[in-house]
Backbone bond lengths (Angstrom), bond angles and torsions (degrees), N, CA, C in turn:
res aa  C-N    CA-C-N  psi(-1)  N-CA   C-N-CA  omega(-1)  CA-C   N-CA-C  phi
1 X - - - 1.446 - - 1.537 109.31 -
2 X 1.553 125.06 133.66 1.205 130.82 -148.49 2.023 82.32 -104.29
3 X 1.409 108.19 138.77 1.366 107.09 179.75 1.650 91.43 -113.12
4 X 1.140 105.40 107.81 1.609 128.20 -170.83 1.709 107.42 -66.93
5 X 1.758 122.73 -39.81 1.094 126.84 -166.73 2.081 98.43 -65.21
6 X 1.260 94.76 -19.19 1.598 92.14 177.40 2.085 119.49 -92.99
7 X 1.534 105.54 3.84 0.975 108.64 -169.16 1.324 116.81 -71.33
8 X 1.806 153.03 141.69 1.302 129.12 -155.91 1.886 100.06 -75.20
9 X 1.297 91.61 -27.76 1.966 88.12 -165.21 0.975 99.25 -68.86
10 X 1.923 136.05 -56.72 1.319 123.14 154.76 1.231 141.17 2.30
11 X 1.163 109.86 -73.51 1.495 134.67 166.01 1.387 125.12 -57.16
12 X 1.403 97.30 -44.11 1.989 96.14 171.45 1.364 115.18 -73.46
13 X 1.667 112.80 -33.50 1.300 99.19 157.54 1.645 135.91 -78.61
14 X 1.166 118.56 9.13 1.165 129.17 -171.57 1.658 92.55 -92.52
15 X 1.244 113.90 -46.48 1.808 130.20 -172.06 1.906 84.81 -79.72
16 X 0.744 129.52 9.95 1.507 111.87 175.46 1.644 112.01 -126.95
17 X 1.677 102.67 -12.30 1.659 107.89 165.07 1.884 99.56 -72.70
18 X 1.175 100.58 -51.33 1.672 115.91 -154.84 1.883 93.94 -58.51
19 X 1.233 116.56 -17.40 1.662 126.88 -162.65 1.965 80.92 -95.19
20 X 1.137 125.60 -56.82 1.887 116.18 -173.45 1.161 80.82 158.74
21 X 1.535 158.10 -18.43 1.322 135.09 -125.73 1.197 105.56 -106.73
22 X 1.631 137.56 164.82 1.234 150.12 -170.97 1.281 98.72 -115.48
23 X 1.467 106.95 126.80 1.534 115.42 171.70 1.383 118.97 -134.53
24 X 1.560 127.11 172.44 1.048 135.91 159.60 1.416 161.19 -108.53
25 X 1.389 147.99 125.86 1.368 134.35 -138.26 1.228 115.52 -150.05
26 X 1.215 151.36 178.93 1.397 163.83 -159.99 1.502 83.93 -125.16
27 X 2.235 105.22 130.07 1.425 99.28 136.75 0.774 90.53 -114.38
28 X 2.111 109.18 -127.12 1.081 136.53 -166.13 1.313 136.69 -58.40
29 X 1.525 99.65 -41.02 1.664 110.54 -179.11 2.022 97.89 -139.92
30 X 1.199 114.62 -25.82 1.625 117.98 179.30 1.037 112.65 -109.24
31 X 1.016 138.95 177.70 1.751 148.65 97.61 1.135 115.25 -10.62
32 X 1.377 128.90 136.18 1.521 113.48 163.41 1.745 102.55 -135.02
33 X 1.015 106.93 -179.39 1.858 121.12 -177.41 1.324 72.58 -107.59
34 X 1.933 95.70 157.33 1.372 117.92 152.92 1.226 127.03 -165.37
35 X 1.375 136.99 129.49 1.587 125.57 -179.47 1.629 94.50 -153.09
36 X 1.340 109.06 175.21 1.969 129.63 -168.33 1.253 95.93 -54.69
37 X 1.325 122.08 138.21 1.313 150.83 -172.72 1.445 92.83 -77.12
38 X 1.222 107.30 -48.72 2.063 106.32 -160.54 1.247 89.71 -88.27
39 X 1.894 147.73 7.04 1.172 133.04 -175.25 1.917 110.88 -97.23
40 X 1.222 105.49 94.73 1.514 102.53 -161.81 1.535 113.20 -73.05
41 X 1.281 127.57 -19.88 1.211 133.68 153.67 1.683 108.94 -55.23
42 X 1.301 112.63 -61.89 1.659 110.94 -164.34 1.846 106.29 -69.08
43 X 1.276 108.06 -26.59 1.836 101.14 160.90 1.252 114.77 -68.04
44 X 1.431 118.55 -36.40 1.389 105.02 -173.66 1.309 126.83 -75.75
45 X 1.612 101.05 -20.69 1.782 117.24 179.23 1.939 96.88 -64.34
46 X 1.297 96.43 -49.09 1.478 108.50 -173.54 1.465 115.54 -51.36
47 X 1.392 119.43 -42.31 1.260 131.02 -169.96 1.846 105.39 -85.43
48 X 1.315 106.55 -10.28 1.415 116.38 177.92 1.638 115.83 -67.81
49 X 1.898 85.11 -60.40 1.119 98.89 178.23 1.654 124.73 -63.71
50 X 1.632 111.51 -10.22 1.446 93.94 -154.95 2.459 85.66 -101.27
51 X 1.601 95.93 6.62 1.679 105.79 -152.30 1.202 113.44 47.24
52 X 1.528 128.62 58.69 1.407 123.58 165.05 1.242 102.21 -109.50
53 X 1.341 133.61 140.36 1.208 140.54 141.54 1.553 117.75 -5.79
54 X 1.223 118.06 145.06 1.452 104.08 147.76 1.507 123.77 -95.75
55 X 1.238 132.28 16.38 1.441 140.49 179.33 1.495 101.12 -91.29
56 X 1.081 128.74 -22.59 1.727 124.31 -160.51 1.942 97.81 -94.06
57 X 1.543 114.52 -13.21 1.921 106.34 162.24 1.585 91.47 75.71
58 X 1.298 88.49 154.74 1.699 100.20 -158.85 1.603 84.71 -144.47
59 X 1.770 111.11 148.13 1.776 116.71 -168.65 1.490 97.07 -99.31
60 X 1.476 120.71 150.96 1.048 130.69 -177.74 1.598 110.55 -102.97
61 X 1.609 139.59 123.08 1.384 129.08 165.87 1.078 122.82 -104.52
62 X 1.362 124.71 153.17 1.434 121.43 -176.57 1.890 107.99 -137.59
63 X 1.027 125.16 170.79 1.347 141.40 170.81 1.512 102.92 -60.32
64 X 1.713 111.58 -55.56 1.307 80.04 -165.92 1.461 93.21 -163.27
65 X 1.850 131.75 -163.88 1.402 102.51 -159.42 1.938 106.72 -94.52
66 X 1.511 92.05 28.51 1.709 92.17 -159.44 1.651 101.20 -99.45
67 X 1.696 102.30 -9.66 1.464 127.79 173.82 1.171 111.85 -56.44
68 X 1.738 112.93 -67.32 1.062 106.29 -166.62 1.928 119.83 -112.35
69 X 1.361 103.48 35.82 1.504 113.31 -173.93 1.692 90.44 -67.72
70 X 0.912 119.24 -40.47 2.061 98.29 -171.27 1.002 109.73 -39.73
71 X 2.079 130.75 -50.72 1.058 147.95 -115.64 2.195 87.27 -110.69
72 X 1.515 104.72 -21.05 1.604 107.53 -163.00 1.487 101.95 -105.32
73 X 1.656 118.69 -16.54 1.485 124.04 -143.91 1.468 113.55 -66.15
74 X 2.207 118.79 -6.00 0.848 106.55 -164.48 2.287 95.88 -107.45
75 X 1.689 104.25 8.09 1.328 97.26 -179.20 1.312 114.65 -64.60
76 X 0.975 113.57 -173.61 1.571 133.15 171.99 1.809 130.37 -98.85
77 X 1.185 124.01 123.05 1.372 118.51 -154.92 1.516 98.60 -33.14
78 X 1.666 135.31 -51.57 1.014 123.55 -157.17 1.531 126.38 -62.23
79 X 1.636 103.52 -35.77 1.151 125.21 171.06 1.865 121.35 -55.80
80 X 1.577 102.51 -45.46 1.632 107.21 178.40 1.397 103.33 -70.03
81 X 1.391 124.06 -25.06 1.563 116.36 168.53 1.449 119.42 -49.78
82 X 1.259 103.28 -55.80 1.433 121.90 175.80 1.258 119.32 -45.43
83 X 1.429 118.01 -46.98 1.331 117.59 159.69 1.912 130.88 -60.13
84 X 1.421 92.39 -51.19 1.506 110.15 171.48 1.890 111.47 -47.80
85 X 1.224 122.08 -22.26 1.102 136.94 179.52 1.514 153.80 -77.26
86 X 1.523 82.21 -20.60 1.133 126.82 151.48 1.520 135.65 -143.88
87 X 1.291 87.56 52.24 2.098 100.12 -173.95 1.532 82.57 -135.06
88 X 1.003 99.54 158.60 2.021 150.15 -78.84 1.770 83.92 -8.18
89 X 1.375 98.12 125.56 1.622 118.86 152.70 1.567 106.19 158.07
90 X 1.645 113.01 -177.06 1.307 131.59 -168.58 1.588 102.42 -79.51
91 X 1.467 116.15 43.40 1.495 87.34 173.18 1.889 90.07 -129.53
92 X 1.058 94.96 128.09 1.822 111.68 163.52 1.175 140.67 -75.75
93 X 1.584 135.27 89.53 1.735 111.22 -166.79 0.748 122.24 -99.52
94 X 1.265 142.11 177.58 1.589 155.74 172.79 1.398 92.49 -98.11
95 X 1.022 124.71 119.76 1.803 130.80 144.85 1.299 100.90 -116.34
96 X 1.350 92.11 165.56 1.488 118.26 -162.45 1.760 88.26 -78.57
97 X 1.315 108.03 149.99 1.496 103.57 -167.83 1.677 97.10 -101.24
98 X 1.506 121.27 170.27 1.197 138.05 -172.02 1.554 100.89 -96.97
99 X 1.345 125.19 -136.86 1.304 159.84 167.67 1.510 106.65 -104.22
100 X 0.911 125.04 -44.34 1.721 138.63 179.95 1.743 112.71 -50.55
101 X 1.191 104.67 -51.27 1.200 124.83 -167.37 1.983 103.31 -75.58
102 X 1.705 88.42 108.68 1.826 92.82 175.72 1.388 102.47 -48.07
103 X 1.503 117.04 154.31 1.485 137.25 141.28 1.402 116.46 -68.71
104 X 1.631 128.01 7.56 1.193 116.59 173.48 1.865 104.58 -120.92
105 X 1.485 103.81 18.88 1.049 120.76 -156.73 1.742 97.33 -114.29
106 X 1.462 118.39 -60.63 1.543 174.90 -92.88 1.922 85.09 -140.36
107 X 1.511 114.91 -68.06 1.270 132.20 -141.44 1.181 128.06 43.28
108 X 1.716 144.86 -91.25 1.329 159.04 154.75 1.099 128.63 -95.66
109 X 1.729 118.42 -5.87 1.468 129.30 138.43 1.135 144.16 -37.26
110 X 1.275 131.19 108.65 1.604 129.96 172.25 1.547 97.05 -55.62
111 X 1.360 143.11 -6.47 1.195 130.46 -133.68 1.931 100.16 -151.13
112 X 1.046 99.64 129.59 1.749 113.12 171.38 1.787 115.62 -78.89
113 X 0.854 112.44 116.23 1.768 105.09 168.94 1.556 109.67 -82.17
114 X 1.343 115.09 100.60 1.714 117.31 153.33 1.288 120.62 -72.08
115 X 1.793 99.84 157.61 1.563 95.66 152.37 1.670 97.26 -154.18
116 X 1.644 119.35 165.15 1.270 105.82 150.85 1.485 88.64 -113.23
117 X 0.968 89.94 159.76 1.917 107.08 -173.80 1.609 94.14 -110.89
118 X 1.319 88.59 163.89 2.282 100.45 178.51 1.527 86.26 -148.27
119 X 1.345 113.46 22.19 1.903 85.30 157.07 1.834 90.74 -104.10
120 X 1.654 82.42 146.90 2.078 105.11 -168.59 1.581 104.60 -63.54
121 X 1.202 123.66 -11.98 1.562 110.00 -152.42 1.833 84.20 -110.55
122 X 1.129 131.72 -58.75 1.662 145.54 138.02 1.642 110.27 6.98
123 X 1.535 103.29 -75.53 1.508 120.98 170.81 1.615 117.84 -51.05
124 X 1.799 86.24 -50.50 1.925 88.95 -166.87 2.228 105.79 -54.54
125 X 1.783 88.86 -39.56 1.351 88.83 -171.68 1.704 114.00 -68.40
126 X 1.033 125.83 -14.71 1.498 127.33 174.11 1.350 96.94 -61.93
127 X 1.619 114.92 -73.40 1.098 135.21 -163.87 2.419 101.11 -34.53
128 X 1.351 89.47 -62.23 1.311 100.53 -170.28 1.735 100.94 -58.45
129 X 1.361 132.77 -31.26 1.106 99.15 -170.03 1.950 110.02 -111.30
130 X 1.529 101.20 6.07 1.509 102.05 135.58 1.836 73.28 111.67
131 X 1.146 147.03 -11.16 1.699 156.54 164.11 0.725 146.47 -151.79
132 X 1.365 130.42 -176.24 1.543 124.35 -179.23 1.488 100.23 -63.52
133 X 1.199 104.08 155.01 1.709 129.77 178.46 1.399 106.81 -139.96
134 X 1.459 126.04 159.24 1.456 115.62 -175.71 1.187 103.89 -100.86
135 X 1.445 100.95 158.21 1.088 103.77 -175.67 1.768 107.28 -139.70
136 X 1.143 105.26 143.12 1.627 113.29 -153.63 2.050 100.08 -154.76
137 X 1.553 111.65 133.87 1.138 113.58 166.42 1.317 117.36 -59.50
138 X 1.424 113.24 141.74 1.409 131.20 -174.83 1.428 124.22 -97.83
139 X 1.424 109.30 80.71 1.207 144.42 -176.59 1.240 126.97 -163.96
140 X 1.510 104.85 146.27 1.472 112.37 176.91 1.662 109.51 -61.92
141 X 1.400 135.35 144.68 1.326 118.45 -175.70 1.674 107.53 -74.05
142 X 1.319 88.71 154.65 1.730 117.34 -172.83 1.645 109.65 74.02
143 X 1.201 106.51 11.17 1.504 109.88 174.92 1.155 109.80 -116.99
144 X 1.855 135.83 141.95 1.253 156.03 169.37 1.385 94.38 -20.65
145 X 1.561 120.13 139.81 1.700 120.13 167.36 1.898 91.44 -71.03
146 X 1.020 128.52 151.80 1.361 128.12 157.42 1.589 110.04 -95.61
147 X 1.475 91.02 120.28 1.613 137.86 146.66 1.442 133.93 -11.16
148 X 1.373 101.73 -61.16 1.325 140.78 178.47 1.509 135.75 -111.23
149 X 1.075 146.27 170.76 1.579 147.18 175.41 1.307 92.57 -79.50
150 X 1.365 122.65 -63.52 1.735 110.57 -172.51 1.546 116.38 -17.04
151 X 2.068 81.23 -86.95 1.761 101.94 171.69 1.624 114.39 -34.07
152 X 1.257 120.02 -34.48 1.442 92.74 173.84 1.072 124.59 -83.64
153 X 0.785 145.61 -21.75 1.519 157.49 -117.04 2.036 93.97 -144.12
154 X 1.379 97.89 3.59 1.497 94.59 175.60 1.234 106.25 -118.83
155 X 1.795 120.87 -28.74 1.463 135.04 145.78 1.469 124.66 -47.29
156 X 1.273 128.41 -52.46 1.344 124.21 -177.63 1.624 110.83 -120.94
157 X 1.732 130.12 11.88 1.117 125.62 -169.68 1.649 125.95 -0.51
158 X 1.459 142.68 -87.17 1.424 109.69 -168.91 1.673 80.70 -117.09
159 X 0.962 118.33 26.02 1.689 103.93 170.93 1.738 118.61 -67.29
160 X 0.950 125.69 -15.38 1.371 133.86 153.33 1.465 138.28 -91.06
161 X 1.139 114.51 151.51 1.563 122.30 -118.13 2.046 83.07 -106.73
162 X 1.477 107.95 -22.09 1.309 107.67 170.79 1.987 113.04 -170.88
163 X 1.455 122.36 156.09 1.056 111.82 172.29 1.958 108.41 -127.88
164 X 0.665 141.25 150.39 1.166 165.46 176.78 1.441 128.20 -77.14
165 X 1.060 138.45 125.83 1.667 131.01 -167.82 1.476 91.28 -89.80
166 X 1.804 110.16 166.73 1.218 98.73 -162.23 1.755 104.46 146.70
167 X 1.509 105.70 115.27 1.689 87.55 147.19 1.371 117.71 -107.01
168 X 1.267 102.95 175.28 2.087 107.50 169.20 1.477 99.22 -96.01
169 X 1.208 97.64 145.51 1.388 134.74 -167.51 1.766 100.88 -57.09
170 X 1.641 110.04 -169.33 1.608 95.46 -168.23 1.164 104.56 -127.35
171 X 1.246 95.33 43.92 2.045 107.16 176.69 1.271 102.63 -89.51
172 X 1.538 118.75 142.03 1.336 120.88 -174.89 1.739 104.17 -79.36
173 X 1.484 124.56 -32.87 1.369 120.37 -150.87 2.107 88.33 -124.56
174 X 1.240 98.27 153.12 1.590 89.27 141.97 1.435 132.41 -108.36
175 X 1.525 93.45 178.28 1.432 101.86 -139.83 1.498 132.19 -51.95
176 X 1.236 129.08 132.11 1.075 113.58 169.97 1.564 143.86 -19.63
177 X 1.316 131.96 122.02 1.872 124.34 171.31 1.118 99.87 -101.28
178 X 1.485 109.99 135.46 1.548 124.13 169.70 1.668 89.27 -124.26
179 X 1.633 117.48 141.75 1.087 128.47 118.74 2.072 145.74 -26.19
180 X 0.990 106.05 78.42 1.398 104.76 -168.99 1.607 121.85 -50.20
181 X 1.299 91.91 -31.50 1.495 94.07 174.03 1.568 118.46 -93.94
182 X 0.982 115.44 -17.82 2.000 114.26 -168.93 1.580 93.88 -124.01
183 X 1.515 130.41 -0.89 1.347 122.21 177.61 1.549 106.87 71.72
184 X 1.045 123.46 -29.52 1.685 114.31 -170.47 1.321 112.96 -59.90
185 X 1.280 109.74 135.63 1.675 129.22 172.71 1.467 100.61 -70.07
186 X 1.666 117.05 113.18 1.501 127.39 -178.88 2.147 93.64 -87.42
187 X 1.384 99.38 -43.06 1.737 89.19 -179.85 1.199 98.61 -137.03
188 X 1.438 120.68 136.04 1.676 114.90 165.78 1.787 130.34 -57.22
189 X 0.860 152.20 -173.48 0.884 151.82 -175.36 1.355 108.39 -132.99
């Protein structure tokens, strides 16, 4: 098993989120963009590039659930179960957000989108740059997330600051959003 958080491209892109920069990676079923959650310039470059709003909130991934306990520390045992339960995998939640959680992160949400992810190259890059990073399909909006390196790289050609070796995983959709508090499925998976 290849431990990705030690890989050099990994890592340079991990040292190139932590610098402001927007990069790119393989998860589960897409491509995704990604750069520092607390970097309000490097979301906004990100959110430029992808023409999304910043009101519509962008999901945060992490390695693992020790990533993102700041962001959970005020749930309730029953609730962190809920999460624990389905982490490492494709499912995304909404929790109710803290103080922690940017508003450029957040957007018009009372609510944070988590995930822990279990694709290795996804994980390794959390791991390498020490947290959650966002993570967002890699596409211009109303256009197909791209699949492939081509497709991306035909969407944002050198407008990104780094890309990552890597395939995406063999999930047809991404990941599921559940509601943490009302249970409702916001997107299927």
């Amino acid at each position: 098993m290849t431990n990705w958080s030690l890989n050099p491209r990994i890592r340079h892109a991990a040292e190139v989120m932590r610098r402001g920069g927007v990069i790119a990676y393989p998860t589960e079923a897409v491509w995704g963009l990604g750069c520092n959650p607390f970097d309000r310039r490097a979301v906004e470059y990100l959110l430029s590039l992808k023409q999304r709003p910043m009101h519509k909130g962008l999901i945060l991934i992490a390695a693992d659930i020790r990533q993102v306990e700041p962001f959970i520390d005020h749930l309730d045992d029953l609730q962190r179960q809920k999460l624990k339960n389905s982490w490492p995998g494709p499912v995304t939640w909404l929790v109710p957000r803290n103080k922690l959680a940017p508003f450029w992160v957040t957007g018009n949400s009372p609510s944070l989108a988590i995930r822990v992810t279990d694709h290795p190259v996804a994980a390794g890059l959390c791991r390498a740059f020490g947290a959650p990073i966002v993570s967002t399909s890699a596409n211009p909006q109303g256009r197909e997330p791209a699949r492939d390196a081509l497709t991306l790289r035909r969407y944002f050609g050198d407008q990104l600051d780094a890309i990552t070796q890597g395939k995406v995983g063999r999930r047809a959709n991404p990941s599921e959003i559940r509601d943490l508090l009302t249970g409702e499925i916001r997107r299927p998976g």
